[in-house]
C-alpha positions as CSV (number, residue, x, y, z in Angstrom):
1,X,3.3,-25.0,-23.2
2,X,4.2,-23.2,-26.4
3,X,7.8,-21.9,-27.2
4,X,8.3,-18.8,-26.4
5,X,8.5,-16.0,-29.7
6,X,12.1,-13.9,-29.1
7,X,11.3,-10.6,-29.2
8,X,12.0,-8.3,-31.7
9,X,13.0,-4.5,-30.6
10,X,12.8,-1.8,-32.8
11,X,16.4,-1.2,-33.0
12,X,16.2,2.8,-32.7
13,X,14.8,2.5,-29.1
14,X,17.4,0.1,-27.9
15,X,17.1,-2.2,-25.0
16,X,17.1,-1.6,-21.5
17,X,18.3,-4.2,-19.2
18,X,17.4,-4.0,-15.6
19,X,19.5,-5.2,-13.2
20,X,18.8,-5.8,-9.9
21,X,20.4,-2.6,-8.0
22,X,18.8,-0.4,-11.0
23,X,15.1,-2.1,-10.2
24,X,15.8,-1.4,-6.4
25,X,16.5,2.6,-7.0
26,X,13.9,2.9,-9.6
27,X,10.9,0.9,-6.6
28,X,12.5,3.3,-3.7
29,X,12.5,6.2,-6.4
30,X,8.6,5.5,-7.2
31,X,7.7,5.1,-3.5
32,X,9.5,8.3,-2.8
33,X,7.5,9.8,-5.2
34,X,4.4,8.9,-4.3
35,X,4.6,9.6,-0.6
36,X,5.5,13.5,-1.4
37,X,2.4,13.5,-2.4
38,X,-0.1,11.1,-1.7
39,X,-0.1,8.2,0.6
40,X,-2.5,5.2,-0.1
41,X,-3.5,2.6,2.1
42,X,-2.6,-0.5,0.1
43,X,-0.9,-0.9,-2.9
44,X,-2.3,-3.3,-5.5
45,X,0.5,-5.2,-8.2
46,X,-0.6,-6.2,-11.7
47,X,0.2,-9.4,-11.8
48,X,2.8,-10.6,-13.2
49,X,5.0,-7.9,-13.6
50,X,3.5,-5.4,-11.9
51,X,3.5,-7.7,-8.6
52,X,7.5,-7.4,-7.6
53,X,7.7,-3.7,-8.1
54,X,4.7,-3.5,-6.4
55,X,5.1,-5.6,-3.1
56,X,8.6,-3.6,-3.2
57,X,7.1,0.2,-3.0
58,X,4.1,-1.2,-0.5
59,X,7.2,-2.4,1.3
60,X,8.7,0.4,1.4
61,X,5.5,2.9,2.4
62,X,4.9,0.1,4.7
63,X,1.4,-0.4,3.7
64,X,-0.3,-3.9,2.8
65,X,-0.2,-5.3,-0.5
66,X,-2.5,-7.2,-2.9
67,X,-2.6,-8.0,-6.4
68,X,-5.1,-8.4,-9.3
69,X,-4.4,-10.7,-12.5
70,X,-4.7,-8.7,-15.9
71,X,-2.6,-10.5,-19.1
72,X,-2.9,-10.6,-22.5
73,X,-1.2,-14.0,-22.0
74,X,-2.5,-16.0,-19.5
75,X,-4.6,-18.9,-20.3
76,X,-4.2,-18.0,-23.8
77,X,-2.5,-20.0,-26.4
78,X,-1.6,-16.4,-28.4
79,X,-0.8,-13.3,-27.1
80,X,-4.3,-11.1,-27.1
81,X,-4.6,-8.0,-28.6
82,X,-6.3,-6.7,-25.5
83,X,-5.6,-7.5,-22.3
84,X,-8.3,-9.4,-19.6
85,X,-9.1,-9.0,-16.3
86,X,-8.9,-12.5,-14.4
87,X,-10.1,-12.3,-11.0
88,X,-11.6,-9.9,-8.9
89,X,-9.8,-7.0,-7.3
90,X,-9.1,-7.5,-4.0
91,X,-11.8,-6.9,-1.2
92,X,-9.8,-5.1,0.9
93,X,-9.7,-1.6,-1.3
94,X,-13.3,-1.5,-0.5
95,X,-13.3,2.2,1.3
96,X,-9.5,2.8,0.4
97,X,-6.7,4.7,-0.7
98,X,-5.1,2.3,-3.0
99,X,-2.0,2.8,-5.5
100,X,-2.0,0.2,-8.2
101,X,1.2,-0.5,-9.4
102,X,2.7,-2.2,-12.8
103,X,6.1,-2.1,-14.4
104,X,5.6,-1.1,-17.2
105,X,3.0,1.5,-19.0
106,X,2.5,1.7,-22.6
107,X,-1.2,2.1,-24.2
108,X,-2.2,2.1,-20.5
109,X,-4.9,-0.5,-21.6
110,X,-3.7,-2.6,-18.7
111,X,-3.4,-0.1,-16.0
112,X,-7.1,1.3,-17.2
113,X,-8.3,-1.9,-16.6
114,X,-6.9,-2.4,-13.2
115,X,-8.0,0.9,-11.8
116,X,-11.5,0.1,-12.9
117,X,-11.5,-3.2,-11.4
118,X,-10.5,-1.6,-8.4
119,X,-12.7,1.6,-8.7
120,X,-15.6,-0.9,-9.2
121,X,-14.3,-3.2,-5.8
122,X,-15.0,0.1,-4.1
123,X,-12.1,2.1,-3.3
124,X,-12.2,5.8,-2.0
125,X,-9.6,6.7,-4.4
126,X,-7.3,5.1,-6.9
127,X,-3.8,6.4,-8.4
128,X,-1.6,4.5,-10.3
129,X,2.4,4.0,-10.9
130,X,5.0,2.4,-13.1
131,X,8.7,1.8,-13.1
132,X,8.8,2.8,-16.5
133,X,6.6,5.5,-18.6
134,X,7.4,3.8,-22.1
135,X,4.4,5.0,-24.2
136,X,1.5,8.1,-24.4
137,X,-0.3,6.9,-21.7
138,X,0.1,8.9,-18.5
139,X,0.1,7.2,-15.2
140,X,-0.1,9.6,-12.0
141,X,3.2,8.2,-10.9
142,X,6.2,6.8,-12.9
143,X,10.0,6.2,-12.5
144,X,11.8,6.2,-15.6
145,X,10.4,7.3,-18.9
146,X,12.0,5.6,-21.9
147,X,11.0,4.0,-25.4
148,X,13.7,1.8,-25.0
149,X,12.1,-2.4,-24.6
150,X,13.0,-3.1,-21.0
151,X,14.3,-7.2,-19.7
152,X,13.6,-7.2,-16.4
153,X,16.1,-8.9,-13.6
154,X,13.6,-11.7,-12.7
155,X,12.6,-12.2,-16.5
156,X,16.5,-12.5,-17.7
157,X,16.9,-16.1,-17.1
158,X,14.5,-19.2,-16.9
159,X,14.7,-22.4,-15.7
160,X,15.6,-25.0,-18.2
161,X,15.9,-28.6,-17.5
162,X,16.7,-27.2,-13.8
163,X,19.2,-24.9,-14.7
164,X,18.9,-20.9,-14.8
165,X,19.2,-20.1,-18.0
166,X,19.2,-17.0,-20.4
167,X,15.3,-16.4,-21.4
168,X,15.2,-17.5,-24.9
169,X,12.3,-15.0,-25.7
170,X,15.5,-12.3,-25.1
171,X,17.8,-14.1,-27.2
172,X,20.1,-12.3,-29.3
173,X,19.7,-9.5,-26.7
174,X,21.8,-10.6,-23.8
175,X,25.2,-10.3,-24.4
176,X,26.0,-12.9,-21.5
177,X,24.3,-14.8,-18.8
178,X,23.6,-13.0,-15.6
179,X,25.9,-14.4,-12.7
């Protein structure tokens, strides 16, 4: 497996590190949000981010979750320019109400991509949400809107040689390990 690239934030949008009482508030804020409105029937995750925000807000709406694998990583020795559907959408949207859910929205290339998947699986309706709004694409539902690059709590630290360790793709960003 190749070495992980540290990032490299453009210094006048900062960095946002997520902890995990911020991620709770933010997944209760979005589920809160949502139901106002609209109530699906299942919530679908983007995997991989998008699958522990999402299993949190279909959690809290108490509704069945799912997910559906879109990366511009996976399986892929570089990181793609565009990201790839792998997998199928889940049956069970066939006839549904379903929210699909990711962390994070930028292009919205991603999140386009899911919704059609799941459009195409069948479902009655499709809406999507983020935790965090950080580019010009518009999701129906989002959290937090910042440019800022955001570490998220279950990203922060790795295992190395079996030890949690600070991810080295963040480094120079964390001021300290997370205890």
């Amino acid at each position: 497996m190749p070495e992980p690239q540290p990032y490299a934030p453009d210094p006048t949008k900062g960095v946002l590190i997520v902890d995990w009482p911020l991620f709770g508030e933010l997944a209760r804020a979005l589920a809160v949000r949502v139901a106002r409105e609209w109530m699906p029937d299942l919530v679908v995750g983007v995997a991989t981010a998008g699958v522990v925000p999402g299993a949190a807000v279909a959690a809290i709406l108490d509704r069945p979750f799912h997910s559906i694998l879109i990366s511009r990583r996976y399986s892929a020795e570089q990181v793609r320019e565009t990201p790839a559907v792998f997998g199928a959408a889940p049956a069970e949207v066939r006839g549904k109400r379903v929210l699909v859910v990711d962390e994070t929205c930028d292009s919205g290339q991603t999140l386009r991509l899911a919704v059609g998947a799941v459009v195409n699986a069948g479902a009655r309706e499709v809406r999507s949400a983020v935790s965090f709004r950080t580019g010009n694409h518009a999701p129906d539902y989002h959290a937090l809107a910042t440019q800022a690059m955001i570490v998220l709590p279950w990203d922060r630290e790795i295992l190395i040689d079996g030890e949690l360790r600070p991810n080295p793709k963040y480094e120079g960003l964390l001021q300290q390990p997370v205890v």
